[in-house]
N, C-alpha and C positions, 0 to 999 in steps of 0.2 A: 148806871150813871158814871158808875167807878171808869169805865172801859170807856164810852163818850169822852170824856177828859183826856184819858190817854192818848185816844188818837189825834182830838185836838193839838196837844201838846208837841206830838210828834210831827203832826204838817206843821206846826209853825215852825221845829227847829228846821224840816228840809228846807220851808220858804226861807230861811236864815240864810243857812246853810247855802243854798241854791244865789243870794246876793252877795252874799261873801263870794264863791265862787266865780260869780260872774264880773264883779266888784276887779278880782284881781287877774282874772284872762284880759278885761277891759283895759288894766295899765298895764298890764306885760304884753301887752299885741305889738307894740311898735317899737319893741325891745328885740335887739339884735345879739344872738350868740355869738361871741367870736374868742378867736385866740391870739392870744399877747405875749410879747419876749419885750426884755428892756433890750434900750440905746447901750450895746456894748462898749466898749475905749480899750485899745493894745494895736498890736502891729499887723498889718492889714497885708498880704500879699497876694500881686494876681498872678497866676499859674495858667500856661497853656500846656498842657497835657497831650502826647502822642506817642502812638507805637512805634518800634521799626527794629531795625536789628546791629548789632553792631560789625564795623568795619575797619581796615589798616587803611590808615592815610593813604601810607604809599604802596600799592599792590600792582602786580603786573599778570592776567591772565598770559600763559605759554600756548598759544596756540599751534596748530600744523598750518606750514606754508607750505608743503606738499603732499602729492599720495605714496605713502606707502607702507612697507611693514616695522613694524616696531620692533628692532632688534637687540638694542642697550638701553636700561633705565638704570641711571649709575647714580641716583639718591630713593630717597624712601618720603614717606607720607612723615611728616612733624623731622626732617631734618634740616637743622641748618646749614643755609649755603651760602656762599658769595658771592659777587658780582662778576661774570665771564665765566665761573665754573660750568662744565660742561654736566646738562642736563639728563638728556637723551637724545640718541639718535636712531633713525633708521636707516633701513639698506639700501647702500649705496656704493655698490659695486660699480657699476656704468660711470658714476659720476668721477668716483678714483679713478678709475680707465683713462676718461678724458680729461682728467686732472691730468696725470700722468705723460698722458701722452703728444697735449699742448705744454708742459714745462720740458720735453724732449726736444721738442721742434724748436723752442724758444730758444732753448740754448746752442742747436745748430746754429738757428742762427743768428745768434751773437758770436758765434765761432764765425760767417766767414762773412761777419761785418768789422773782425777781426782783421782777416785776412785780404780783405779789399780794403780795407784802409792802411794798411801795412805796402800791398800795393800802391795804392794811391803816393805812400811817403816815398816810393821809389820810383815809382814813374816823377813825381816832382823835381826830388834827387837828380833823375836824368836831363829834365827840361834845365834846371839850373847849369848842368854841366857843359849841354848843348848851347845852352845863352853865352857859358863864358867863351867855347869852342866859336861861335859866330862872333862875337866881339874881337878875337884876335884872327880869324883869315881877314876878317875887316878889314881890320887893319892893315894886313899885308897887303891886301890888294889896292891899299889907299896907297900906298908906299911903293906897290908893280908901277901902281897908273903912273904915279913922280917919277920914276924911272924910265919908266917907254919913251914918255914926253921928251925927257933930254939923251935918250935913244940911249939907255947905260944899258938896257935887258931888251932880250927879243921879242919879237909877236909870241912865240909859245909860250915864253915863261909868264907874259902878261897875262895869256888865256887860262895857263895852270891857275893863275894866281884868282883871277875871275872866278872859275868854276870852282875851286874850293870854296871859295864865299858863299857862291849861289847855291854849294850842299849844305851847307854849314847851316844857311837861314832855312833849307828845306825841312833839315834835321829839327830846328825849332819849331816849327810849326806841328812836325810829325809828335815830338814830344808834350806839345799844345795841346795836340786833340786827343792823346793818348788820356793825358792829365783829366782832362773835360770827362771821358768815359771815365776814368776809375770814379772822377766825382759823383757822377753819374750813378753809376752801380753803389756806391755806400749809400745817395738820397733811396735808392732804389729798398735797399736792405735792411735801412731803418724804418720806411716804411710798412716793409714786409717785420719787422720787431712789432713795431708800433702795433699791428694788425693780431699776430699773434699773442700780444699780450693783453688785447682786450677780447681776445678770444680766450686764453687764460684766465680773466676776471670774472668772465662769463660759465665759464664750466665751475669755476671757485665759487662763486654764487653759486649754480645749481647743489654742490659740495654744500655749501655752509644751510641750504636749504633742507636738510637731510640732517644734520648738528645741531642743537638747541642749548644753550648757555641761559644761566640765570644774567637779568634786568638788572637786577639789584642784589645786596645783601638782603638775606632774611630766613624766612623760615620758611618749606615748602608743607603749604597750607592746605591742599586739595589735588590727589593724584590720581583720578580716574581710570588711568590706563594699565594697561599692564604690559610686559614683554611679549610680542609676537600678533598683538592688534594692530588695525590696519589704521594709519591717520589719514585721516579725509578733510582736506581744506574746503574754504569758503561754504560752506553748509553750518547754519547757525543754530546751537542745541543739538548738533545728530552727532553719538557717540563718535569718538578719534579726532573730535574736533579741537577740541580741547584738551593739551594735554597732561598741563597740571597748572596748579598757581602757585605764586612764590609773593609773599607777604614783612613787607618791614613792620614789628609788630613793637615797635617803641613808640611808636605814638598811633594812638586807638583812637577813633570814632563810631558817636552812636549817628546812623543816618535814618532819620523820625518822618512820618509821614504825617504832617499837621497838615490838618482842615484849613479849606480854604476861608468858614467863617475868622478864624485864630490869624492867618500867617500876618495880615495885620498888624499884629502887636509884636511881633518877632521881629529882631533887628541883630546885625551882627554885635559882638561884645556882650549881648546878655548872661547873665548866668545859669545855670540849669545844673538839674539832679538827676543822673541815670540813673533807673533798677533794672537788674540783669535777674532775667528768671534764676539763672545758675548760680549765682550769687543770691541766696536771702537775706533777708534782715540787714545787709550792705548799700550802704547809698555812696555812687561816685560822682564829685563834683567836676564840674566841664565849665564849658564855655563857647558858643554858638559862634561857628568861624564858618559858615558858608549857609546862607538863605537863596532857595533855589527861584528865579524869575519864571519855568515851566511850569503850567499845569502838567497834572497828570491824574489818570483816570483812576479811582477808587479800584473798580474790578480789575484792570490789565496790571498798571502801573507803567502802560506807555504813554506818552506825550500825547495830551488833548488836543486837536484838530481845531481849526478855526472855519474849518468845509461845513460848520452845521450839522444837522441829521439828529441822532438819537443819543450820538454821542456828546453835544455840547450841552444837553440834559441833566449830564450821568453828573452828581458828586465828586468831585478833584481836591484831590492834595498837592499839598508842594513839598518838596525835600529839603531839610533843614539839618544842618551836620553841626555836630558837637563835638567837640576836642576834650576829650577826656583827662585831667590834672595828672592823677595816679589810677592807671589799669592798674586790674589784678594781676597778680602772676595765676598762669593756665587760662588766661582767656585766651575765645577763640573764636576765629571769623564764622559770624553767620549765629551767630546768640543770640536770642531774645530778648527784648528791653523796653523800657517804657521811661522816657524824657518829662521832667516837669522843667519846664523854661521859664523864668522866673524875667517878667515883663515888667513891675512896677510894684515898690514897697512904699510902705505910708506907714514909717514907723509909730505914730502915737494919733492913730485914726479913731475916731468914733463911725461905727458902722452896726446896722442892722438888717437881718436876713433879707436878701432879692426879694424875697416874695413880699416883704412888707410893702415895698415900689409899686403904684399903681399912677394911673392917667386918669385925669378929670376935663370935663370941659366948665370952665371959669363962669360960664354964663348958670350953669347949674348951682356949681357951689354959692354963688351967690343966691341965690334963691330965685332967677330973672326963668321965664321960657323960654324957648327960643324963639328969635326974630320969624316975624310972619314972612311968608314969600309969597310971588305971584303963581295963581296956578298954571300948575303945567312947567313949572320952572322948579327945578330942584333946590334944595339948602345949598350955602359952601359947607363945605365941612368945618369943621371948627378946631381951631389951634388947641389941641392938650393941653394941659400943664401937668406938671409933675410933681410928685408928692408922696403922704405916705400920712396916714390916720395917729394921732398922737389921745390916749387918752387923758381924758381933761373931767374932772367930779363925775365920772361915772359916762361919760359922752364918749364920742370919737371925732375929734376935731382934726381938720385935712390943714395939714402946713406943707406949703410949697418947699422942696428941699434942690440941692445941685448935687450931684453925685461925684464920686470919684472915682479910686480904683476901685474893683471889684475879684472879690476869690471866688473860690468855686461855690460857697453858699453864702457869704456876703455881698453887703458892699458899703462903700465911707459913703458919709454923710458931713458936704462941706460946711455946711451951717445948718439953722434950722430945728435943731435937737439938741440936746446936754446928754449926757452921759447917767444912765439909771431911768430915765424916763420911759413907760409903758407905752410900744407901739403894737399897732394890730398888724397879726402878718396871718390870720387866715381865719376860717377856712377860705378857700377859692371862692362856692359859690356866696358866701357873707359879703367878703371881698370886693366883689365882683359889681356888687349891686350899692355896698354900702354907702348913705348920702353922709353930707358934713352933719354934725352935732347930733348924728343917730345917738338915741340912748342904747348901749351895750351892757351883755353879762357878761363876764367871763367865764369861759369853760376853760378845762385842760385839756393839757397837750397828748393826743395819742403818747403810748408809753414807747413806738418803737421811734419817736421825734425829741422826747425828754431828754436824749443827752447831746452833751454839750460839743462841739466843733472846736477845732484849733485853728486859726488863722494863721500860724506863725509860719 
């Protein structure tokens, strides 16, 4: 009898047991686990982040503009040079030849453009002397003829007097056309200068093509070549092509490849943070002085095509140059760096994590279905709203909010919220589904999500 009671006693606490149970899955069923952060308040900034490498403003690759052999390198790799100092050169034996040999010729002849215009001054010399010589038998013969007339001189003295005139003018003419030639031969000789001296300019080019002088002041930043390689122009990338770079390195640029989602919010005069691998724990402030209008292809890094194909596919960045405040001293073209471009502050922002940001359609939150439709005819879609789940006595109440700037895990909140208030920012699939006035538990936060971000 004893043992009858016991087991009684013990079915009725499972049937208990078993209503309790069931009692409390029944009100916990439509209860929603989620996770919660408050409405933060401080300085909100949004950051576009890109890689790239740093560069000299003002840089000039030395290329070859001819072929040959490399015979003088008369600076060194990290030496500073000036602007015209003479780089390197190759052999150029031929070219001094015909250097040489057109400033020889050139100066023939100006030696007898010399000497024909020296002519020239004496054959003049002569016509003038001839002119005065014809001006005075002139005269006598004007003075024979007065005399014949009143019969003072005879027939022969008249005709002497004639015929000298008549050599006299012959003489001017002879010295006329002497004059005409020497002119002649100088137009003749200057143009023979003329010709010689741009054939001089010409072998002096092919010369100065063989010479290489620095662009600019600076420092030579890149010498691939050595004494006795061969330079090989117009081939791009194929060794000797290149013969060194010369770099002004007082004013340094970081040149960033920002995503085409980003370039957007990039404008010239913003401010930005370079980090230089080579430098740690250093941050240098700049300022974004050239935003590039090119795409260009993530893989190459050359200009994206507007031909279509596979490549207007492919992910594109755009080039964005920052002018660096204070370089380091030892930096050096071709470093490694990472740009945070600093787009928009919101000094005294109320903001809460991205993910807390979710899309509803209005007709739901409201508690409404959606609108019937004719069959065979689809829904419109339905206008979002925007929002973000605010706990309210244990609920998850949807307040529509506007947004503002946004960091790389925040974002402001223009209205809508106060500062300390409990919003729900996950999990994803809670999130995802979650309706208004769901009743919620709170759970915590994964322990690698518990610590805190800085905004600033």
């Amino acid at each position: 009898m004893t043992r009858r009671k016991l087991f009684i006693f013990l079915a009725v606490i499972l049937v208990l047991a078993g209503v309790v149970v069931f009692s409390i899955l029944r009100r916990n069923r439509d209860v929603v686990a989620v996770q919660v952060s408050p409405v933060g308040q401080g300085k909100l900034v949004a950051r576009v982040t890109a890689s790239g490498a740093i560069k000299p403003k003002n840089y000039a690759d030395v290329s070859a503009n001819s072929i040959g052999q490399i015979t003088h390198l008369y600076v060194h790799e990290g030496e500073k040079v000036r602007a015209g100092q003479k780089l390197a050169e190759l052999w150029n034996v031929q070219q001094r030849a015909a250097v040489a040999a057109q400033q020889a010729n050139l100066r023939n002849l100006q030696a007898q453009l010399r000497a024909q215009r020296a002519a020239l001054a004496t054959n003049r010399a002569t016509l003038r002397q001839s002119q005065a010589s014809l001006r005075q038998q002139q005269a006598n013969w004007r003075r024979y003829q007065s005399l014949y007339h009143a019969e003072l001189v005879s027939r022969s003295d008249y005709d002497t007097a004639e015929e000298s005139w008549r050599a006299a003018a012959a003489q001017v003419n002879a010295d006329r056309a002497r004059v005409a030639q020497s002119r002649a031969t100088v137009r003749g000789a200057q143009s023979q200068i003329r010709q010689a001296q741009a054939t001089l300019r010409s072998s002096q080019d092919a010369l100065g093509l063989t010479i290489y002088t620095s662009p600019l002041s600076g420092v030579v930043t890149y010498l691939p070549v050595h004494v006795g390689d061969t330079a090989v122009m117009g081939i791009q990338n194929s060794p000797g092509s290149e013969l060194m770079e010369v770099a002004n390195l007082s004013v340094v640029t970081a040149h960033l490849q920002v995503d085409e989602s980003d370039i957007a919010h990039v404008h010239d005069g913003e401010p930005a943070v370079v980090d230089i691998d080579a430098f740690p724990n250093h941050h240098f402030h700049g300022v974004v002085t050239e935003v590039g209008d090119t795409a260009l292809l993530q893989s190459t890094g050359q200009a994206a095509t507007t031909s279509g194909g596979a490549a207007s596919q492919e992910a594109k960045n755009f080039k964005v140059v920052v002018t660096l405040n204070h370089p380091p001293q030892g930096i050096r073209t071709g470093l490694s760096c990472t740009g945070h471009i600093i787009t928009a502050v919101a000094p005294a922002a109320l903001y809460v994590p991205i993910q807390a940001i979710v899309e509803r359609d209005p007709a739901q939150l409201a508690g409404h279905p959606a609108p019937a439709t004719a069959p065979g005819t689809a829904a419109p879609p339905a206008k979002l709203v925007q929002g973000l789940f605010v706990i309210q006595n244990g609920r998850a109440v949807f307040v529509r909010v506007h947004t503002g700037v946004a960091s790389e895990d925040d974002i402001q909140i223009l209205h809508g919220v106060r500062a300390g208030q409990q919003v729900v920012t996950g999990p994803y699939s809670a999130l995802r589904t979650l309706k208004n006035h769901a009743r919620i538990k709170i759970q915590a936060l994964p322990a690698a999500s518990s610590g805190q971000t800085s905004n600033g």
